[in-house]
N, CA, C and O atoms as CSV, one atom per row, in Angstrom:
chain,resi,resn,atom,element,x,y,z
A,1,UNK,N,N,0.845,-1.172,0.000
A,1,UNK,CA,C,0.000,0.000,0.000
A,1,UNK,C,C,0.892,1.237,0.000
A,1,UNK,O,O,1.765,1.498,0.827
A,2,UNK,N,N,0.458,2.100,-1.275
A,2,UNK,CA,C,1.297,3.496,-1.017
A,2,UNK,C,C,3.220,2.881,-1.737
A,2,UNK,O,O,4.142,3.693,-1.658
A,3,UNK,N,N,3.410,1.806,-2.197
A,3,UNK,CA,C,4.325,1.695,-2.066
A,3,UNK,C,C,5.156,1.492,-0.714
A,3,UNK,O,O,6.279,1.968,-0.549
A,4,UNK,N,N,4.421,0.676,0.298
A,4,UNK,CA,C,4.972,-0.218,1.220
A,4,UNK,C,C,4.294,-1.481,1.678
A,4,UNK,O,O,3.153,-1.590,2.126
A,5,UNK,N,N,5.460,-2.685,1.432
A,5,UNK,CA,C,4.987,-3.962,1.583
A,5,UNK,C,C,4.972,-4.428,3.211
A,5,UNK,O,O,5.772,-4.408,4.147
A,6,UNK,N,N,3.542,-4.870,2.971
A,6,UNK,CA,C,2.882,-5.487,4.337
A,6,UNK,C,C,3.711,-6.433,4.772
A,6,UNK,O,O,2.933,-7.373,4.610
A,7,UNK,N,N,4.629,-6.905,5.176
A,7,UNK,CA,C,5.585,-8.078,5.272
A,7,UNK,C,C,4.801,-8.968,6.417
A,7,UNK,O,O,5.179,-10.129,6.578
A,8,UNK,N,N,3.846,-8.514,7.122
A,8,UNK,CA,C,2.872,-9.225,7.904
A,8,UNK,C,C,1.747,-10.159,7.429
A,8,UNK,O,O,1.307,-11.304,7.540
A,9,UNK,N,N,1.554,-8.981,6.838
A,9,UNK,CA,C,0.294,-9.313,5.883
A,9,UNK,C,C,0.391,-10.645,5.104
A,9,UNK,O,O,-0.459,-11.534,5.038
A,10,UNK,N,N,1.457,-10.596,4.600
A,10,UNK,CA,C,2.418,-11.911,3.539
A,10,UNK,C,C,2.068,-12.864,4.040
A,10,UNK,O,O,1.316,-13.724,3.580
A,11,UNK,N,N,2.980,-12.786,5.836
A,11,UNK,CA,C,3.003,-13.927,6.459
A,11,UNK,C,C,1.814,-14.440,6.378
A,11,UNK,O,O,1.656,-15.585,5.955
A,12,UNK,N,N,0.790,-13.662,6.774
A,12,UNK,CA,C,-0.248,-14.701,7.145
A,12,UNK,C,C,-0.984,-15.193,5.810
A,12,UNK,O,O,-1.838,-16.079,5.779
A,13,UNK,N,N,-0.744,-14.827,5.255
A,13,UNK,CA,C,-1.357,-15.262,3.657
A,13,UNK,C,C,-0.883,-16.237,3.251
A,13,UNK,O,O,-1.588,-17.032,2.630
A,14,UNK,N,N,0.682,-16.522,3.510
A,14,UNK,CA,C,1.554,-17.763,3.490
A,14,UNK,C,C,2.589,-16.863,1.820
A,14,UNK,O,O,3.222,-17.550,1.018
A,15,UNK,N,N,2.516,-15.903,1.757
A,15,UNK,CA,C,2.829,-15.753,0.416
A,15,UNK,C,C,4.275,-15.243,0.560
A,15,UNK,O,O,4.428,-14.151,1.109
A,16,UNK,N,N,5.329,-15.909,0.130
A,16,UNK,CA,C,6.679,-15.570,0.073
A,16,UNK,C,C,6.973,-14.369,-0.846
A,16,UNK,O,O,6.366,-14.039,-1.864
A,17,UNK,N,N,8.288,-13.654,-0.127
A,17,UNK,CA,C,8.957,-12.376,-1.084
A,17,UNK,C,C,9.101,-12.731,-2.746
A,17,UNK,O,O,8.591,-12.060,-3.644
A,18,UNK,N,N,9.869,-13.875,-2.911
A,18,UNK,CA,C,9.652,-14.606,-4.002
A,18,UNK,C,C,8.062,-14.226,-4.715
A,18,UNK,O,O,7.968,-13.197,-5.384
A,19,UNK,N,N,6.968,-15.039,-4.536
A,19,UNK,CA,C,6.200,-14.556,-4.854
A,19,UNK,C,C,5.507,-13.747,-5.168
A,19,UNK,O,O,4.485,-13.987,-5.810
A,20,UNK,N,N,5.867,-12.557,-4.803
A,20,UNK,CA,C,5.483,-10.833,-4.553
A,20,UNK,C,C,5.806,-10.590,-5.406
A,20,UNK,O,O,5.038,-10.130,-6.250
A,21,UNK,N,N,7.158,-10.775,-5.651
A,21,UNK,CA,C,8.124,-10.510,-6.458
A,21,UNK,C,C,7.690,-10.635,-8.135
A,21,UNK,O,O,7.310,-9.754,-8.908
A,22,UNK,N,N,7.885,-11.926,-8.325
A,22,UNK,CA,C,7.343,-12.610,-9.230
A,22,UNK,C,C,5.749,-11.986,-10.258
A,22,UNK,O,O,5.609,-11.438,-11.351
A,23,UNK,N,N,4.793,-12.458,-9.153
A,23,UNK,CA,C,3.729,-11.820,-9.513
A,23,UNK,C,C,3.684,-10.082,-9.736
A,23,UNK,O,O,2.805,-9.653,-10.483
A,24,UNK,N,N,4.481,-9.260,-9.190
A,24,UNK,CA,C,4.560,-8.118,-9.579
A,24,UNK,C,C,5.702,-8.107,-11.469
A,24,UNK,O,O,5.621,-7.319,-12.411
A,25,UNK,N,N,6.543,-9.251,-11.287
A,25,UNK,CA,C,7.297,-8.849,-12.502
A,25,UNK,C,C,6.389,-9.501,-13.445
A,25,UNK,O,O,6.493,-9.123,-14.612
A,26,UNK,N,N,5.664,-10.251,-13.228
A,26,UNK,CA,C,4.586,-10.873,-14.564
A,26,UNK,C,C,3.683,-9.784,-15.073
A,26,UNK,O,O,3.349,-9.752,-16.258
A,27,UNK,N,N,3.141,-8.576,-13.882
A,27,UNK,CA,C,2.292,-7.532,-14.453
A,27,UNK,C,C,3.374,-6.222,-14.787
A,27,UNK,O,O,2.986,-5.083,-15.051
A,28,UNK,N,N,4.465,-6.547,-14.729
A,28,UNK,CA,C,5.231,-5.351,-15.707
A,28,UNK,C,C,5.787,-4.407,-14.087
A,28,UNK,O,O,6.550,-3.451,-14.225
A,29,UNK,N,N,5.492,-4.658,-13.214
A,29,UNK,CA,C,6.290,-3.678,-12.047
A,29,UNK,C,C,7.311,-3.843,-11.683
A,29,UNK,O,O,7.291,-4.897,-11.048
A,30,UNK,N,N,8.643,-3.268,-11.688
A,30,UNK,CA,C,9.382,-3.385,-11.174
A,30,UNK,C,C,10.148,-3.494,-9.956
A,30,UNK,O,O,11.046,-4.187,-9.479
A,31,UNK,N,N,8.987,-1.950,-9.480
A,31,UNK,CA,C,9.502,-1.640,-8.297
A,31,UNK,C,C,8.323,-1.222,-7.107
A,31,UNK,O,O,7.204,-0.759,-7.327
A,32,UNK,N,N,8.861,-1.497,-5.965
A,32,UNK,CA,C,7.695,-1.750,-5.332
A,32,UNK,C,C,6.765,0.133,-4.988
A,32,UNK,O,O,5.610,0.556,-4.937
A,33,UNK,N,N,8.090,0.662,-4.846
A,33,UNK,CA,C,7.388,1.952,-4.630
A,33,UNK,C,C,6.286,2.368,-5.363
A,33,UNK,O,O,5.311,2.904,-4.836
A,34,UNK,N,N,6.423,2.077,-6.928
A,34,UNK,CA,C,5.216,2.272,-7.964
A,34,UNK,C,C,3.841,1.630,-7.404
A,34,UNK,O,O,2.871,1.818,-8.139
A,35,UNK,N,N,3.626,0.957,-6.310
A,35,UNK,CA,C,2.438,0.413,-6.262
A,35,UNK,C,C,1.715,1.150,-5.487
A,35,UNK,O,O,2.042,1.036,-4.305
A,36,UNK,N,N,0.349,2.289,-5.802
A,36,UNK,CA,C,-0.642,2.703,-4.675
A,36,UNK,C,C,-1.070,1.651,-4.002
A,36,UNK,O,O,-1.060,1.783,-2.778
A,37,UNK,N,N,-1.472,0.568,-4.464
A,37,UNK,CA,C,-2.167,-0.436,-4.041
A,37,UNK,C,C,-2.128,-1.598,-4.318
A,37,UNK,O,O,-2.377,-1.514,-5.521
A,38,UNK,N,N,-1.962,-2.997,-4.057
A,38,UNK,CA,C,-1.873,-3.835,-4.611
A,38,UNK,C,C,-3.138,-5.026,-3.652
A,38,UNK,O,O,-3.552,-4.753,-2.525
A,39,UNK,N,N,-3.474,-6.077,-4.296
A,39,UNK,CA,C,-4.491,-6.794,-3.318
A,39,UNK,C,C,-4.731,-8.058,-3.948
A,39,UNK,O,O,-5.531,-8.175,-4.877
A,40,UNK,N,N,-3.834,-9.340,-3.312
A,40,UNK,CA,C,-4.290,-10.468,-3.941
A,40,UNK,C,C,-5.764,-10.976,-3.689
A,40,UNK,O,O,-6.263,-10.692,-2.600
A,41,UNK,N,N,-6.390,-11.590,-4.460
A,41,UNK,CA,C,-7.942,-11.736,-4.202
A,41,UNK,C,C,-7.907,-13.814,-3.921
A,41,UNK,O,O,-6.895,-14.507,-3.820
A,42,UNK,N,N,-8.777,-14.092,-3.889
A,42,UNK,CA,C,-9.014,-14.801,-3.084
A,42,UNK,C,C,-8.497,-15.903,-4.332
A,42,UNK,O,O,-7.542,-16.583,-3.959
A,43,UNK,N,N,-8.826,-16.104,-5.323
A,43,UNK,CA,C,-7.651,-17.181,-6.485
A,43,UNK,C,C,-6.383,-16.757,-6.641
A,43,UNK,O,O,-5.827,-16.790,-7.739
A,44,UNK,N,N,-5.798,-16.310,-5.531
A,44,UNK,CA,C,-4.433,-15.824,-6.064
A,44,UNK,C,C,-4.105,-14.895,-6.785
A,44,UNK,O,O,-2.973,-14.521,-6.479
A,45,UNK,N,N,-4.745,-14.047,-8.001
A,45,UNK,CA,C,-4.432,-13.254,-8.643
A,45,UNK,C,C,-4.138,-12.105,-8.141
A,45,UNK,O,O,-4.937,-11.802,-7.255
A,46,UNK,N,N,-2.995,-11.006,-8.400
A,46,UNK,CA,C,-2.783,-9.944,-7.746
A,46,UNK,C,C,-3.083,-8.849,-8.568
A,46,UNK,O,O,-2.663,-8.809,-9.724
A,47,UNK,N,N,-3.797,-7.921,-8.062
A,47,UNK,CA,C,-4.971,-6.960,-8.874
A,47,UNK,C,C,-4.086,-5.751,-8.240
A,47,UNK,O,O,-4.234,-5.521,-7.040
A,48,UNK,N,N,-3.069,-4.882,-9.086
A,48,UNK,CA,C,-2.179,-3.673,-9.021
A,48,UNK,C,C,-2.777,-1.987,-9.767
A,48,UNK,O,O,-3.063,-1.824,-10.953
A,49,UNK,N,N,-2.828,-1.031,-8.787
A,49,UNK,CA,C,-3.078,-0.011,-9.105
A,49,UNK,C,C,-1.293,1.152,-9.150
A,49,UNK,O,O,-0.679,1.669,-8.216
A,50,UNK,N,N,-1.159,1.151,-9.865
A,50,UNK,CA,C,0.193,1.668,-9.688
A,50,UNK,C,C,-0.255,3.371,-9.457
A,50,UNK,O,O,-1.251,3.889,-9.962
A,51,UNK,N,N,0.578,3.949,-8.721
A,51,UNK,CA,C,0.707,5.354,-8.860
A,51,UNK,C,C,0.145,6.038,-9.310
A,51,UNK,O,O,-0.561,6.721,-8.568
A,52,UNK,N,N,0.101,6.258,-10.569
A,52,UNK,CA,C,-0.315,7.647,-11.675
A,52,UNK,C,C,-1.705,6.926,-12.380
A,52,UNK,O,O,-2.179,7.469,-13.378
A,53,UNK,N,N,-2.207,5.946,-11.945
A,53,UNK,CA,C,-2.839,5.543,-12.608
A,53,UNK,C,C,-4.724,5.628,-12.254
A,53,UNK,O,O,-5.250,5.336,-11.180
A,54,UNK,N,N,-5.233,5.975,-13.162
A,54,UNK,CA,C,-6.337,6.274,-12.530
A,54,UNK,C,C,-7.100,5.104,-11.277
A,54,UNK,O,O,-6.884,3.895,-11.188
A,55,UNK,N,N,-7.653,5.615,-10.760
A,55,UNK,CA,C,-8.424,4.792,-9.671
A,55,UNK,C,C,-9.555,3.605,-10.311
A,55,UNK,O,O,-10.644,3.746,-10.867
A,56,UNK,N,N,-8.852,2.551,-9.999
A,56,UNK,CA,C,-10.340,1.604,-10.376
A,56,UNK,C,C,-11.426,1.439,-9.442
A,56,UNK,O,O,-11.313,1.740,-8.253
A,57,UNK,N,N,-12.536,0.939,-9.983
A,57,UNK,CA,C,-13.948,1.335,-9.153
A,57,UNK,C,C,-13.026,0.489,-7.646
A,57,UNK,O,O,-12.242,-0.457,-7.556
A,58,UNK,N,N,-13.512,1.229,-6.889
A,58,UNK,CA,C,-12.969,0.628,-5.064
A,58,UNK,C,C,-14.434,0.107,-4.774
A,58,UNK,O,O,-15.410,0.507,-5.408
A,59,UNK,N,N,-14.506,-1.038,-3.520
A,59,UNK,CA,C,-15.348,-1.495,-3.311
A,59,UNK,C,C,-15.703,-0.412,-1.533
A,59,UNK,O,O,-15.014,-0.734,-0.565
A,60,UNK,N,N,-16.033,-0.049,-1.478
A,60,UNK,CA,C,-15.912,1.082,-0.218
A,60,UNK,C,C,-16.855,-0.237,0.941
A,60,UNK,O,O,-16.398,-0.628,2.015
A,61,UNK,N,N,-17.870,-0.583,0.481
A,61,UNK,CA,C,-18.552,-1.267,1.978
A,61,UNK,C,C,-19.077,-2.671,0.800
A,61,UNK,O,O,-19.567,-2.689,-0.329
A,62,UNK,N,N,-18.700,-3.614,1.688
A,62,UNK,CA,C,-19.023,-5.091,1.263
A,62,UNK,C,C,-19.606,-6.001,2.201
A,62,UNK,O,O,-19.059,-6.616,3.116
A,63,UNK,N,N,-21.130,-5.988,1.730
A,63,UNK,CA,C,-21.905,-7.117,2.687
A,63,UNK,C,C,-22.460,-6.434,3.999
A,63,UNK,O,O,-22.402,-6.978,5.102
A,64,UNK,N,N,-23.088,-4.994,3.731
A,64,UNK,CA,C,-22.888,-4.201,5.184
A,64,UNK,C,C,-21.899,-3.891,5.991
A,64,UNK,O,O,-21.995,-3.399,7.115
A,65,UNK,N,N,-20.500,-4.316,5.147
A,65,UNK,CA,C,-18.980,-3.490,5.920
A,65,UNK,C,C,-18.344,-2.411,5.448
A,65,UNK,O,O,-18.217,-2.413,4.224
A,66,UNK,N,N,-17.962,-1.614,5.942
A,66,UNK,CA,C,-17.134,-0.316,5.654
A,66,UNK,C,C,-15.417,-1.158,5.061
A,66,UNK,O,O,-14.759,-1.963,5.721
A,67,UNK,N,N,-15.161,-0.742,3.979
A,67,UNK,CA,C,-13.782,-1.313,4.435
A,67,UNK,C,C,-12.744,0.204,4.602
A,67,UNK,O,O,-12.375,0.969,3.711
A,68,UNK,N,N,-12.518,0.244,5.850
A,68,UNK,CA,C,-12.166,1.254,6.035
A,68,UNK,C,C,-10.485,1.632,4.902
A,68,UNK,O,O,-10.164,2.718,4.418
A,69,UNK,N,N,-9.811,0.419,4.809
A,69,UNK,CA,C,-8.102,0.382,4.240
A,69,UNK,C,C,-8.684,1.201,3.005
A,69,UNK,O,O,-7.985,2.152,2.655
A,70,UNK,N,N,-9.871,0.974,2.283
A,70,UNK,CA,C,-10.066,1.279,0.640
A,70,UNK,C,C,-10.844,2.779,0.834
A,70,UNK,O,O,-10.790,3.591,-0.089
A,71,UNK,N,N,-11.472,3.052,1.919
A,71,UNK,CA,C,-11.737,4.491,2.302
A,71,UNK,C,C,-10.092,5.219,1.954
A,71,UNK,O,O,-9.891,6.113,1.131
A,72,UNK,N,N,-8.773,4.377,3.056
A,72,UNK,CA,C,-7.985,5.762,3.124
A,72,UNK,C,C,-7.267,5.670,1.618
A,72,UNK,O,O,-6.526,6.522,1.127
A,73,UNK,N,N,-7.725,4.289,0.960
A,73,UNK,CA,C,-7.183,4.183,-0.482
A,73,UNK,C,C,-7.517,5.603,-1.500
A,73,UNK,O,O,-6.728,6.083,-2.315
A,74,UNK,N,N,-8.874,6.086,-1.198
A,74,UNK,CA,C,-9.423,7.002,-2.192
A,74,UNK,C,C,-9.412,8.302,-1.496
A,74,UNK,O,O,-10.082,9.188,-2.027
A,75,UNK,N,N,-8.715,8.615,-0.295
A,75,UNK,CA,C,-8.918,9.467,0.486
A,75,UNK,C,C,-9.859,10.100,0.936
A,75,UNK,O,O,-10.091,11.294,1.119
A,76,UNK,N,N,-10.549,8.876,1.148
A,76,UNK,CA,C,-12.390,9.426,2.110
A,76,UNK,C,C,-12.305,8.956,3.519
A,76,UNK,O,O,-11.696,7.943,3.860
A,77,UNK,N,N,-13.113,9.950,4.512
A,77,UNK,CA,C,-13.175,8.812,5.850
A,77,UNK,C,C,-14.651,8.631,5.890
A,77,UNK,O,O,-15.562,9.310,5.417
A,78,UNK,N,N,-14.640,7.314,6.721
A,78,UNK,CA,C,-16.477,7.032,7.539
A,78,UNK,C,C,-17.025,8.316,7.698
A,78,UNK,O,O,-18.229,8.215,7.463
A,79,UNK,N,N,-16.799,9.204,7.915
A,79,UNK,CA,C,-17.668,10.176,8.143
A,79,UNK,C,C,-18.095,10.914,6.408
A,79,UNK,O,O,-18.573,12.047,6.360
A,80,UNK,N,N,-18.017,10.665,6.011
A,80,UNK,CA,C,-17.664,11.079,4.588
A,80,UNK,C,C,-18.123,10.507,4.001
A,80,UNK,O,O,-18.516,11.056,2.972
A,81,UNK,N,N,-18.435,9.019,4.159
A,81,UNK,CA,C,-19.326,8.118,3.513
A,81,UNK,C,C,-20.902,8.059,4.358
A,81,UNK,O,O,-21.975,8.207,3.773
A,82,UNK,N,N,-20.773,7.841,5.659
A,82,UNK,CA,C,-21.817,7.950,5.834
A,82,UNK,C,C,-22.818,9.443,5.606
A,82,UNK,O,O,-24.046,9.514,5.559
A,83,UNK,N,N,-21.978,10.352,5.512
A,83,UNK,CA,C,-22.725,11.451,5.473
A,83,UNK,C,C,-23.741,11.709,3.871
A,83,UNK,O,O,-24.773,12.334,3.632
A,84,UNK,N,N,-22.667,10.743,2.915
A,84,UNK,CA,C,-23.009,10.692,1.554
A,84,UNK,C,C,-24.814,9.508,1.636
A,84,UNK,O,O,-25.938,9.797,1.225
A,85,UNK,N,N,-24.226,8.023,2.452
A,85,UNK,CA,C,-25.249,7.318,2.833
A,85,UNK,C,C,-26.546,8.270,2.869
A,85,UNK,O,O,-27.387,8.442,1.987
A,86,UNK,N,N,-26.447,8.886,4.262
A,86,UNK,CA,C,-27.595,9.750,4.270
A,86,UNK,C,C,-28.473,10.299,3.338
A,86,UNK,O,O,-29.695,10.350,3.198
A,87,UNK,N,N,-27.019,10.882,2.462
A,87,UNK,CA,C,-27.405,12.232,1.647
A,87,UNK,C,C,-28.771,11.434,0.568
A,87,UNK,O,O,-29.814,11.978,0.205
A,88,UNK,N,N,-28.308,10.039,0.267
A,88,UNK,CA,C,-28.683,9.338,-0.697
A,88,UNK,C,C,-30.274,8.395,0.234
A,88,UNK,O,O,-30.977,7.673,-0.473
A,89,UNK,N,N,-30.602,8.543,1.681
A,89,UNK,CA,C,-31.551,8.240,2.194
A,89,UNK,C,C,-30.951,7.039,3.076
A,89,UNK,O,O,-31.844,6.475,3.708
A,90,UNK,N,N,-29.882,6.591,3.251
A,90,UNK,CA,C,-30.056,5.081,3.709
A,90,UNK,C,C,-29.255,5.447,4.925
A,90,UNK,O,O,-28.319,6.230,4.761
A,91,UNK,N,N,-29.580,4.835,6.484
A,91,UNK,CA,C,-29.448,5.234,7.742
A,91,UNK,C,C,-27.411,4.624,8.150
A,91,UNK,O,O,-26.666,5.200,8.942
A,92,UNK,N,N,-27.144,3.692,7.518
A,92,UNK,CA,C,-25.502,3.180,7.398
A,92,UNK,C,C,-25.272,2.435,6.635
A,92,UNK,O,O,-26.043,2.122,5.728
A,93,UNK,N,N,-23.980,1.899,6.848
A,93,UNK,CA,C,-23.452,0.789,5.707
A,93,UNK,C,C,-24.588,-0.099,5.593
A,93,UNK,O,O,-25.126,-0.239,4.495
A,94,UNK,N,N,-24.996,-0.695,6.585
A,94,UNK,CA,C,-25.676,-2.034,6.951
A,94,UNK,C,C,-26.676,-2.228,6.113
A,94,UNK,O,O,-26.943,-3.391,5.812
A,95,UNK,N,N,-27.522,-1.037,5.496
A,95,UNK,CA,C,-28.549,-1.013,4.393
A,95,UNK,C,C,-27.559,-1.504,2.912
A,95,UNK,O,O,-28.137,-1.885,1.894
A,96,UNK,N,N,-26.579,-1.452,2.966
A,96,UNK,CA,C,-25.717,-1.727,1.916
A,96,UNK,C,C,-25.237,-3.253,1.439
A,96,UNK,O,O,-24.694,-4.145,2.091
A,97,UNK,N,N,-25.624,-3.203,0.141
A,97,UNK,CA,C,-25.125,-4.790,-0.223
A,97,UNK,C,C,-23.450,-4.066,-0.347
A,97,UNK,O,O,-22.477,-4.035,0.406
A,98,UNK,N,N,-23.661,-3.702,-1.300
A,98,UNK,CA,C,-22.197,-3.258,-2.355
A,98,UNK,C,C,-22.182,-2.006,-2.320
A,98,UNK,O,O,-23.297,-1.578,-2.620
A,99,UNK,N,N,-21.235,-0.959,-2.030
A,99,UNK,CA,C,-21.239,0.502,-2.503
A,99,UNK,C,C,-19.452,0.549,-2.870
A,99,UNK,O,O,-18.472,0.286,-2.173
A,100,UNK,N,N,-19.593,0.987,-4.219
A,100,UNK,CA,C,-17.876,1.210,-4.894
A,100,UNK,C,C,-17.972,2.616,-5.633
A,100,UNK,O,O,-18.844,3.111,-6.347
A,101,UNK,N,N,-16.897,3.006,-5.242
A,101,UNK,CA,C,-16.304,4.135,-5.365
A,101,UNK,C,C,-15.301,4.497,-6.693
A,101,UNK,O,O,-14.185,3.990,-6.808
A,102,UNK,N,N,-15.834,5.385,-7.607
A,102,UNK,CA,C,-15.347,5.070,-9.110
A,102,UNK,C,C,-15.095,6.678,-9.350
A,102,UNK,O,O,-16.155,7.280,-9.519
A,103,UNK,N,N,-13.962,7.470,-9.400
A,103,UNK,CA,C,-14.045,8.657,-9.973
A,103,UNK,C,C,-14.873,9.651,-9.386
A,103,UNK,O,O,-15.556,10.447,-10.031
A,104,UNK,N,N,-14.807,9.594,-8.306
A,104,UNK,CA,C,-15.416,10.191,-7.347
A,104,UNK,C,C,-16.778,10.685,-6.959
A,104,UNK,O,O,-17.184,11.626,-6.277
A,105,UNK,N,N,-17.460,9.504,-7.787
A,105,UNK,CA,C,-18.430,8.639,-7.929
A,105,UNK,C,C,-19.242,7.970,-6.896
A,105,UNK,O,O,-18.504,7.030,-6.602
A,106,UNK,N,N,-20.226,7.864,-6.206
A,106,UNK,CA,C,-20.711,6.578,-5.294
A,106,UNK,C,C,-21.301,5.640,-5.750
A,106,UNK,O,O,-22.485,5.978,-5.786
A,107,UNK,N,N,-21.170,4.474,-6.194
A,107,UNK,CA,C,-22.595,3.522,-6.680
A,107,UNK,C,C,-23.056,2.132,-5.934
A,107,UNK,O,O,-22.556,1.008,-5.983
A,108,UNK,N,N,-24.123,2.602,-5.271
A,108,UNK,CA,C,-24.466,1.964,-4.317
A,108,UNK,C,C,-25.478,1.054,-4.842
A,108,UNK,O,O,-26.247,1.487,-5.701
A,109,UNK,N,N,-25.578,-0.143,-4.438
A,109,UNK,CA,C,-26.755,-1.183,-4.407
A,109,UNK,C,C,-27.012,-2.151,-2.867
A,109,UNK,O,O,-26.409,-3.130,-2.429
A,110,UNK,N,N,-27.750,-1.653,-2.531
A,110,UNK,CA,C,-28.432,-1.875,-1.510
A,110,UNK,C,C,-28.781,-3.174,-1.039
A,110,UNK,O,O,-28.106,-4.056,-1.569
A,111,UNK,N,N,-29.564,-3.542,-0.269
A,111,UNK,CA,C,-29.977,-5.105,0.202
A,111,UNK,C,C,-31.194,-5.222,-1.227
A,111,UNK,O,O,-31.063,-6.081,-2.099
A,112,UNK,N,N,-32.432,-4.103,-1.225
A,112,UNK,CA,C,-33.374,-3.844,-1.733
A,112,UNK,C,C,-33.360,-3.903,-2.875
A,112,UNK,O,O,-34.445,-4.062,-3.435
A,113,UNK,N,N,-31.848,-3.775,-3.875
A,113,UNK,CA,C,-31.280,-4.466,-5.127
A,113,UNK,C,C,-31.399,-3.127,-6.281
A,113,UNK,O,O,-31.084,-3.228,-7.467
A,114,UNK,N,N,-31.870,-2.014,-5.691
A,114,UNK,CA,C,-31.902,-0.975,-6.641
A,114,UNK,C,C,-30.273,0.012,-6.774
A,114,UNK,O,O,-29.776,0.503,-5.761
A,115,UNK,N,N,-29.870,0.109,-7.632
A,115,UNK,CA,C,-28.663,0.758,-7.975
A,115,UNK,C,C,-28.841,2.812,-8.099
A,115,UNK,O,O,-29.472,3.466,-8.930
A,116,UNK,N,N,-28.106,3.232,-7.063
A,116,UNK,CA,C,-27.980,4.589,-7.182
A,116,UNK,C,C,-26.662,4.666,-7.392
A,116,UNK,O,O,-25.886,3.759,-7.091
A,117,UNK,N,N,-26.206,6.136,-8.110
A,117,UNK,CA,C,-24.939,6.828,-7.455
A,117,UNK,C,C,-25.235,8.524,-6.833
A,117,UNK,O,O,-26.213,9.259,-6.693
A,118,UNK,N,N,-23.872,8.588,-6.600
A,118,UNK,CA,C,-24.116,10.347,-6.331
A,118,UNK,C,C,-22.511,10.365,-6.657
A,118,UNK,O,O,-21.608,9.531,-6.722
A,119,UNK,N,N,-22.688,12.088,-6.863
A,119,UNK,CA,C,-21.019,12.782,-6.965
A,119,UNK,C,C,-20.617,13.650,-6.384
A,119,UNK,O,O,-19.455,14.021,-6.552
């Protein structure tokens, strides 16, 4: 994150420097500083936002959770989202299936399955 590796994070994932490594030189990175963000997903694949590069849609709250790490990813806080929640009628995350964050964008879909955004 930001161009610093979680070396914790690794551990518990089981995922060796080697590996990091690797999987960053298969998507063309060299170096680790270039990475805003990086996030292996649950098949292994490692999904890289480098630096200069525009923001891909962020998942901001998943399953009624805030994820707060992808808030300070886009530089928003909880208060900032929920205030948007509101703005858009819904009382917190918890009314929230999915809400991702795209270009400074909100697009929320709810438990209730209807899709809004706001900007």
């Amino acid at each position: 994150k930001h161009g610093v590796l979680d070396v914790e994070a690794c551990r518990k994932a089981k995922i060796t420097a080697n590996e990091v490594a690797f999987k960053l030189r298969r998507e063309g990175v060299y170096h680790i500083h270039d990475v805003k963000r990086a996030v292996f997903e649950q098949n292994g694949e490692l999904i890289i936002v480098l630096r200069d590069e525009e923001n891909p849609k962020y998942p901001v709250i998943t399953d009624g959770i805030v994820q707060t790490s992808v808030l300070d990813d886009v530089d928003r806080t909880e208060e900032w989202l929920t205030e948007e929640l509101q703005k858009m009628g819904y009382e917190s995350a918890a009314d929230i299936f999915l809400a991702e964050y795209e270009s400074g964008e909100l697009k929320l879909v709810p438990y209730n399955s209807t899709v809004q955004e706001k900007e």
